[in-house]
MMTF fields as JSON, N, C-alpha, C and O atoms, coordinates in Angstrom:
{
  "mmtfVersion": "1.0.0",
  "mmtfProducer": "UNKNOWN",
  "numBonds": 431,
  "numAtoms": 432,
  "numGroups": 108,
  "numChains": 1,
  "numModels": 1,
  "chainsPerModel": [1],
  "groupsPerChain": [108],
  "chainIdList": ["A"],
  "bondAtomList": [4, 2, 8, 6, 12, 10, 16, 14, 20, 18, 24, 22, 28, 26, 32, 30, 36, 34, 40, 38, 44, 42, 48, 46, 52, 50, 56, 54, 60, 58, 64, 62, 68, 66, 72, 70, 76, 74, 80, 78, 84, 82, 88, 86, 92, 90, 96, 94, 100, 98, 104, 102, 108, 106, 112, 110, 116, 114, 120, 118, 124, 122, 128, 126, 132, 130, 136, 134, 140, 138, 144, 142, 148, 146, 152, 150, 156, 154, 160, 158, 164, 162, 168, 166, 172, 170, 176, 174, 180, 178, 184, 182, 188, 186, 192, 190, 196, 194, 200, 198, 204, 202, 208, 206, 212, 210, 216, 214, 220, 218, 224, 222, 228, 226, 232, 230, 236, 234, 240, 238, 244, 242, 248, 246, 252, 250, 256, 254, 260, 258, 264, 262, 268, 266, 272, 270, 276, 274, 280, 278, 284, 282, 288, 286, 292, 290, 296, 294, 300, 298, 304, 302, 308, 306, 312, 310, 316, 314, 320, 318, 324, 322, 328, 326, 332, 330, 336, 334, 340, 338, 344, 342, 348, 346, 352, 350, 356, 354, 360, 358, 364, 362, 368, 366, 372, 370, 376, 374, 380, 378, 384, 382, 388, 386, 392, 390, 396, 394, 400, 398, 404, 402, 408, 406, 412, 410, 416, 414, 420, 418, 424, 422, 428, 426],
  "bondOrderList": [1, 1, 1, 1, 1, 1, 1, 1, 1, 1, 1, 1, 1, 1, 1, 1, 1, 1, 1, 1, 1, 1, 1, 1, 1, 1, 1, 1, 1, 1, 1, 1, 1, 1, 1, 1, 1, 1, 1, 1, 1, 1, 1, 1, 1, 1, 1, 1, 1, 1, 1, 1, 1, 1, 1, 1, 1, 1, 1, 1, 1, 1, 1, 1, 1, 1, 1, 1, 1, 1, 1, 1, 1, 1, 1, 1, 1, 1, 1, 1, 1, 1, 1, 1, 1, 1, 1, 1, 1, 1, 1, 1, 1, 1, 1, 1, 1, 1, 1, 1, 1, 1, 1, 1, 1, 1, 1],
  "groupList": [{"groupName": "UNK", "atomNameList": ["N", "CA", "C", "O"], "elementList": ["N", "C", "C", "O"], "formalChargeList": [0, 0, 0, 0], "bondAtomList": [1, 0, 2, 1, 3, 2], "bondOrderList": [1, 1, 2], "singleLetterCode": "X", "chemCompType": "L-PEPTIDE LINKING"}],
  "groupTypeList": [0, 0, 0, 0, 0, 0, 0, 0, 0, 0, 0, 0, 0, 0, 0, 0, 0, 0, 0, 0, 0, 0, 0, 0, 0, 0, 0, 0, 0, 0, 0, 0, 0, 0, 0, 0, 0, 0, 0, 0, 0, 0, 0, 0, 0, 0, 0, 0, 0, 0, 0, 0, 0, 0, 0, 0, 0, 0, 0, 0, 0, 0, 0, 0, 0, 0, 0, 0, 0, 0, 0, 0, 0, 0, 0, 0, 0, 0, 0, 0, 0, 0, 0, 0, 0, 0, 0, 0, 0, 0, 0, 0, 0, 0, 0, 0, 0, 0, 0, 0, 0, 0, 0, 0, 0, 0, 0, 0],
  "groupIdList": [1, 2, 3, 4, 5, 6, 7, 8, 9, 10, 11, 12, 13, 14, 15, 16, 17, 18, 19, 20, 21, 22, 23, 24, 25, 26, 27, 28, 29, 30, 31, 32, 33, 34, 35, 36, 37, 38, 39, 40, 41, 42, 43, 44, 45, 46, 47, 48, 49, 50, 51, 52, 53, 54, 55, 56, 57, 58, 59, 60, 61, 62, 63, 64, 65, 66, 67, 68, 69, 70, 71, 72, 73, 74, 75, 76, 77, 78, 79, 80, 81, 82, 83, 84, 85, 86, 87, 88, 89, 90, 91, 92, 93, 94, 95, 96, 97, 98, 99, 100, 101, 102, 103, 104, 105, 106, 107, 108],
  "secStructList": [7, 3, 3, 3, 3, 3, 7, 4, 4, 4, 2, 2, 2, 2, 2, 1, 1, 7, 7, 7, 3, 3, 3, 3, 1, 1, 1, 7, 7, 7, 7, 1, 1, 7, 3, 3, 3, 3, 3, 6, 6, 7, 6, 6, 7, 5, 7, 7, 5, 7, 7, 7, 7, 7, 7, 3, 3, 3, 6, 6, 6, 2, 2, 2, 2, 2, 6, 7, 4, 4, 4, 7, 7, 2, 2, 2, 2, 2, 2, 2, 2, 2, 2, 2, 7, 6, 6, 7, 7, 6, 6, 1, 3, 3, 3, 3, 3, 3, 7, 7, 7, 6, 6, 1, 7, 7, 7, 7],
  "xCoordList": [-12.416, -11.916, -10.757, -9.97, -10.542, -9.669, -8.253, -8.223, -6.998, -5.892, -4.718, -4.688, -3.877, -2.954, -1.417, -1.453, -0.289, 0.863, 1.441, 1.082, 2.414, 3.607, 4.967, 5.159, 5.987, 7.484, 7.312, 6.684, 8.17, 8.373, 9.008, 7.999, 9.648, 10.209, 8.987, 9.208, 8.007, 6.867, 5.77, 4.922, 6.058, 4.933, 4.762, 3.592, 5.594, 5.693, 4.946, 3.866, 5.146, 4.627, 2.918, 2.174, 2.738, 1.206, 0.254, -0.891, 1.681, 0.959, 0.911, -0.194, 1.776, 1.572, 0.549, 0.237, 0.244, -0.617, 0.258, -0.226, 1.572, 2.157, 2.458, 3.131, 1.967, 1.659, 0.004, -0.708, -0.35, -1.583, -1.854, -2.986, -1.195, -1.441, -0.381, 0.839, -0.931, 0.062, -0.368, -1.438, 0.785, 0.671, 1.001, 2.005, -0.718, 0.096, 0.091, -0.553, 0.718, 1.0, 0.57, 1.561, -0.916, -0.957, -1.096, -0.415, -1.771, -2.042, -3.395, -4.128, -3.884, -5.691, -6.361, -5.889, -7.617, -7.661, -8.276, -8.49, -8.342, -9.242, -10.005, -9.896, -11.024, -11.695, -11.801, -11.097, -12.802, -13.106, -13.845, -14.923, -13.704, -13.878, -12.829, -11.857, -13.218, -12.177, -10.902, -11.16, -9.661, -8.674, -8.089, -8.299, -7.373, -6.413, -4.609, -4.573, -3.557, -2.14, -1.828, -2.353, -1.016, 0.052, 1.328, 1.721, 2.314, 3.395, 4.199, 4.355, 4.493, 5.3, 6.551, 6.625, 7.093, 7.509, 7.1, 7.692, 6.044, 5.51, 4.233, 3.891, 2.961, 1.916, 0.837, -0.316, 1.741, 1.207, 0.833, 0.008, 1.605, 1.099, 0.45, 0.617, -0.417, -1.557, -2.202, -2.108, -3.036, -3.647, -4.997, -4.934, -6.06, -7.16, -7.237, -7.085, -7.66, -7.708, -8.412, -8.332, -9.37, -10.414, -10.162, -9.74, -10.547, -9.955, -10.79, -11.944, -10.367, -11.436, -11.215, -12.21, -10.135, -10.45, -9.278, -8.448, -9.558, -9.122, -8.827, -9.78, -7.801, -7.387, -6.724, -5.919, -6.8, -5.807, -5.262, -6.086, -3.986, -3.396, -1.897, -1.094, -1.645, -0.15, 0.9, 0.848, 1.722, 2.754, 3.855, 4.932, 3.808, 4.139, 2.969, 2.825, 2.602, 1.24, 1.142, 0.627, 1.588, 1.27, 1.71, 0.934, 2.937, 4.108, 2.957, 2.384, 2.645, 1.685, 0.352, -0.126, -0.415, -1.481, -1.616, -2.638, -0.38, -0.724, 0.058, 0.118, 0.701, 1.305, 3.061, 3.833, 3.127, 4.664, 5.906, 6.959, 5.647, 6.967, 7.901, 8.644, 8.436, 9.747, 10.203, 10.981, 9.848, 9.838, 10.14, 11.037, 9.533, 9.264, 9.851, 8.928, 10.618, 11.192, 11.447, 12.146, 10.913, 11.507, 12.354, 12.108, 13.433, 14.613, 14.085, 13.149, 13.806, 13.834, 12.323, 12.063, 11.362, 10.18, 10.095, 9.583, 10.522, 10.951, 11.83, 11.778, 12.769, 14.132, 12.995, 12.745, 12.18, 11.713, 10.418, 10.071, 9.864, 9.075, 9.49, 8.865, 10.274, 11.107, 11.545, 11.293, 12.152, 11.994, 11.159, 11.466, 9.61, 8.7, 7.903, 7.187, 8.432, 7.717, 8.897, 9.123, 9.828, 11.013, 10.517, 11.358, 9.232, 9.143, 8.484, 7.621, 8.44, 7.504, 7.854, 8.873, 6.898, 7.5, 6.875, 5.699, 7.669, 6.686, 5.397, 4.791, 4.907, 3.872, 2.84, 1.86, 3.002, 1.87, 1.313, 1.805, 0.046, -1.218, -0.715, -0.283, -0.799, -0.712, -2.093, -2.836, -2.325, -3.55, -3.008, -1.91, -3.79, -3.146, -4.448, -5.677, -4.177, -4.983, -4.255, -3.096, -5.826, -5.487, -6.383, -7.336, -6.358, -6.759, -6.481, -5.444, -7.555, -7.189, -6.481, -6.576, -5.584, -4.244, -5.219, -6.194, -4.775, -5.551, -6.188, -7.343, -5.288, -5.95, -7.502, -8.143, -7.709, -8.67, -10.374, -10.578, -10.957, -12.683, -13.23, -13.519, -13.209, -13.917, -14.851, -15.578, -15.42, -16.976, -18.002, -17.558, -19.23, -20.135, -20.812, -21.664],
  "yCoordList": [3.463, 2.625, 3.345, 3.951, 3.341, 3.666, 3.09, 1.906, 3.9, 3.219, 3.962, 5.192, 3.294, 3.281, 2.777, 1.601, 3.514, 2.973, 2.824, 3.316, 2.051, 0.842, 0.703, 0.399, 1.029, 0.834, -0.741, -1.629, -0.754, -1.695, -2.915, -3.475, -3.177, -3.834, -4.355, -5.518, -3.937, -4.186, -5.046, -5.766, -4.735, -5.274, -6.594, -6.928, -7.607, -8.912, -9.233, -9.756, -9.102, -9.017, -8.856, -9.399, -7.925, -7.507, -8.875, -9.324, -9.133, -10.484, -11.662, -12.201, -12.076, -13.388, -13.185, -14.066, -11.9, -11.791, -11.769, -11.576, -12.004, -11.652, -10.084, -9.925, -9.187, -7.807, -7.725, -7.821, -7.56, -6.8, -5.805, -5.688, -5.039, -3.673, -2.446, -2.598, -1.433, -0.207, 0.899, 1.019, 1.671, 2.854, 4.409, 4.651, 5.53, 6.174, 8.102, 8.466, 8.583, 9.718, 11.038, 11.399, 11.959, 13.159, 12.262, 12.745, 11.152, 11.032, 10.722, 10.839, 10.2, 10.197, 9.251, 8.167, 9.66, 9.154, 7.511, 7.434, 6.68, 5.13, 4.887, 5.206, 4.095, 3.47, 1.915, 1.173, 1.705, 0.083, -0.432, 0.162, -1.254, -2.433, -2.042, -1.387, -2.698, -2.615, -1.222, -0.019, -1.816, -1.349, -1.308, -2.389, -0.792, -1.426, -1.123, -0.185, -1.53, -0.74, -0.95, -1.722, -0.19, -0.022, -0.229, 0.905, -0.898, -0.808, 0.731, 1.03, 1.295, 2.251, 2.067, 0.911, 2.722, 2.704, 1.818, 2.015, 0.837, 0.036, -0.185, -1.317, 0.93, 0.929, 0.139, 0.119, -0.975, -2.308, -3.465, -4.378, -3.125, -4.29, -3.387, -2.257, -4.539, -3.873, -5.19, -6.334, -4.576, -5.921, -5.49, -4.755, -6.163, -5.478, -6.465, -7.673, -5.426, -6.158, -5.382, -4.156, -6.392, -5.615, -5.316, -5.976, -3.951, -3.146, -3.41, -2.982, -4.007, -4.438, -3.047, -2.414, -2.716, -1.669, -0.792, -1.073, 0.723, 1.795, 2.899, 3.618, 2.917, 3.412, 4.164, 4.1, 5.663, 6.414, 6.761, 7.12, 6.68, 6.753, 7.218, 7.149, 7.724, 8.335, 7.135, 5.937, 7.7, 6.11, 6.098, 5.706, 6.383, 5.45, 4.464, 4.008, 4.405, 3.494, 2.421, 1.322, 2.711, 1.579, 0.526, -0.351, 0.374, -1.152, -2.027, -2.978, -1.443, -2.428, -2.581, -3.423, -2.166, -2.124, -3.174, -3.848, -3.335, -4.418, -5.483, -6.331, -5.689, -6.54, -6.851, -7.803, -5.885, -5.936, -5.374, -5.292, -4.954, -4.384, -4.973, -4.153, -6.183, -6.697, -6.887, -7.831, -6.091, -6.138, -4.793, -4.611, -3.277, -2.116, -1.646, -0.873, -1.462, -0.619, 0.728, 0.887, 2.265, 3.016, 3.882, 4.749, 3.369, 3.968, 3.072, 2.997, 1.558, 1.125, 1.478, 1.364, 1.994, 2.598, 3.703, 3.824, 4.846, 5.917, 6.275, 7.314, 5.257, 5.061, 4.82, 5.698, 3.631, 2.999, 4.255, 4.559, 4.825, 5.805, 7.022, 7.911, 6.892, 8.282, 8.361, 9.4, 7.383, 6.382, 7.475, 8.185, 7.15, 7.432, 9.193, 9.993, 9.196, 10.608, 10.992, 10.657, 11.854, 12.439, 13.453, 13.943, 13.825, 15.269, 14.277, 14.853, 12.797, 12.577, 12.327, 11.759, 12.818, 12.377, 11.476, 11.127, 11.097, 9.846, 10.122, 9.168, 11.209, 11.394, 12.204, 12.769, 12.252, 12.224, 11.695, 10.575, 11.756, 10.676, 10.223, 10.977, 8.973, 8.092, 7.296, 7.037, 6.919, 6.283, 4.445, 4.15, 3.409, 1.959, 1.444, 1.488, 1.311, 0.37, -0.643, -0.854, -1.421, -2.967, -3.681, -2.973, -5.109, -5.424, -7.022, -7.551, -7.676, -9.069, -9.66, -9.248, -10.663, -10.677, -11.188, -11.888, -10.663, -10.425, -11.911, -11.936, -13.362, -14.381, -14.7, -15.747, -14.027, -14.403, -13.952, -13.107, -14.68, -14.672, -12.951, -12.566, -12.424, -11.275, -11.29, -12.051, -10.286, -10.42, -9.745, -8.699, -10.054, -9.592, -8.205, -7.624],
  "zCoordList": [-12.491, -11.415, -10.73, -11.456, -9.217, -8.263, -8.735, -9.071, -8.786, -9.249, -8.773, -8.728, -8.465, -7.483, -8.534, -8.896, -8.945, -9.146, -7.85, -6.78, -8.123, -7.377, -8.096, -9.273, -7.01, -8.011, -8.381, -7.805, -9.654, -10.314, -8.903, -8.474, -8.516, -7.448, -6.47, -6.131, -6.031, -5.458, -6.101, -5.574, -7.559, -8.585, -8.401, -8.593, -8.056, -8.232, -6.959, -7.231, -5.708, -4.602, -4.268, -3.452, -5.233, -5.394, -6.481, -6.504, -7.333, -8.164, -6.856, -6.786, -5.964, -5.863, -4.327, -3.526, -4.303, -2.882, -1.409, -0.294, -1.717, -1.02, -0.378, 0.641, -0.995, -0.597, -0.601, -1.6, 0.511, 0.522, 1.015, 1.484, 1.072, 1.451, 1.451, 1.513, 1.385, 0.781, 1.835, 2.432, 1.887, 2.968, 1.868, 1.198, 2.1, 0.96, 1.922, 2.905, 1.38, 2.428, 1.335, 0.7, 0.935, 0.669, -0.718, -1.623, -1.063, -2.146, -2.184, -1.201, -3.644, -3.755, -3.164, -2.82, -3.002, -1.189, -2.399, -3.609, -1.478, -1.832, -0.773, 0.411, -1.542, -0.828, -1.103, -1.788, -0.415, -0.173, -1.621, -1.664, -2.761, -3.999, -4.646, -4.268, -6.112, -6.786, -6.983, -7.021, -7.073, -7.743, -8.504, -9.054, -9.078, -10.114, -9.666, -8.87, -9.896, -9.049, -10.696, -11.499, -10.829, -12.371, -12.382, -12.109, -12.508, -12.378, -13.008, -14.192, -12.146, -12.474, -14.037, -14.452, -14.508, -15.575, -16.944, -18.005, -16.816, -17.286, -17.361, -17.02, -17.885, -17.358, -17.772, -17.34, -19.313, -19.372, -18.308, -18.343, -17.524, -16.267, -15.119, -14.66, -14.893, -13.896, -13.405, -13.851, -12.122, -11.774, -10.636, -9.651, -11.13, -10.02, -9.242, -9.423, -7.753, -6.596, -5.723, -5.636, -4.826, -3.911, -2.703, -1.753, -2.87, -1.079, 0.257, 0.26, 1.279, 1.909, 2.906, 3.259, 3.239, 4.325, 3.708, 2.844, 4.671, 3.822, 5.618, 5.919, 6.422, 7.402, 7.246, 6.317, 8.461, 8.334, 9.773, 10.615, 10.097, 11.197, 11.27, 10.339, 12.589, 12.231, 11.6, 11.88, 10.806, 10.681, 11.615, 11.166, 12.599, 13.863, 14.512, 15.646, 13.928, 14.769, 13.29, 13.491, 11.952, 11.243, 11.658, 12.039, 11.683, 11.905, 12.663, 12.131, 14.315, 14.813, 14.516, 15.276, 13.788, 12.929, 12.021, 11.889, 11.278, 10.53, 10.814, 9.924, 11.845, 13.064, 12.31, 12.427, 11.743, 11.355, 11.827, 11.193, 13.14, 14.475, 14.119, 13.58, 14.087, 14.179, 12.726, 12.592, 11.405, 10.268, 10.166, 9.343, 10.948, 10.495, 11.617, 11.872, 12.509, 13.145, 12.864, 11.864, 13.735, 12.752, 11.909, 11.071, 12.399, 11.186, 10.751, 11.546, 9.439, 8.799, 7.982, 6.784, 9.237, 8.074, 7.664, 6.552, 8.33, 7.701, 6.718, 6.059, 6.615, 5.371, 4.472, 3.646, 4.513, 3.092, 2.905, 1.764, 3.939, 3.588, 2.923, 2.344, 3.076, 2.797, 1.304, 0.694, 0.701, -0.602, -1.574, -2.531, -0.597, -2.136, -1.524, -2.126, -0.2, 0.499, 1.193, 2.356, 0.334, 1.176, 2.2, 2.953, 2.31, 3.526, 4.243, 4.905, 4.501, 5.45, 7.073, 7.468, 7.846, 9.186, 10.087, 9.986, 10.977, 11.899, 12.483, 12.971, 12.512, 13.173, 12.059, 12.545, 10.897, 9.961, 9.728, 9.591, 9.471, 8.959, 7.652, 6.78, 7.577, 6.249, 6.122, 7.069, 4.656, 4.587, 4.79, 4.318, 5.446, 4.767, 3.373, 3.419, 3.047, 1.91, 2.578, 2.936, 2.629, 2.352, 1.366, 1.04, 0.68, -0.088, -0.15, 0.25, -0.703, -1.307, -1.961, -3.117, -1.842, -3.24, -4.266, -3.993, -5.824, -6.592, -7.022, -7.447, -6.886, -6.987, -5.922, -6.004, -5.371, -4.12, -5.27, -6.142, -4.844, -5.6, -5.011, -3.878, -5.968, -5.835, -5.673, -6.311, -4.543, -3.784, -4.72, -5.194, -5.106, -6.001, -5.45, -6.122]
}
């Protein structure tokens, strides 16, 4: 199965479905069904969840993509990008995963 860690701080977010989706830059590529994300330092917790779509676009173009402009401005997405991809720049391709919050009925 496709699997994806997540800082610990994010983990909770991904439980209540309140995160559905992740932006990842020069990492392994995903696709569309199941996942699994791991909590980073803790690789007891985990949680599967189904990828419905799997995009790649510069990340200046994410914020309005997943309609979060007035959330992601970018000094504030490049700071938090920068976080987990210190060489990254605004005009590199990033992948988005998106996905179902993990309570949602998984499709057969």
């Amino acid at each position: 199965m496709q699997t994806l860690s997540v800082v610990p701080r994010l983990f909770p977010l991904i439980l209540s479905g309140e995160k559905t989706s992740t932006i990842r830059f020069r990492e392994t590529r995903i696709e569309s069904g199941p996942m699994r994300y791991l909590c980073d330092g803790d690789r007891t917790r985990s949680v599967i969840v189904q990828v419905t779509r799997c995009t790649d676009l510069p990340l200046s173009r994410v914020a309005a993509f997943l309609g979060r402009e007035a959330d992601w401005p970018k000094e504030i997405m490049l700071e938090g990008m920068r976080e987990h991809y210190p060489d990254i720049e605004w005009d590199d391709v990033v992948q988005i995963v998106e996905h179902l919050p993990p309570a949602a009925k998984q499709p057969k």
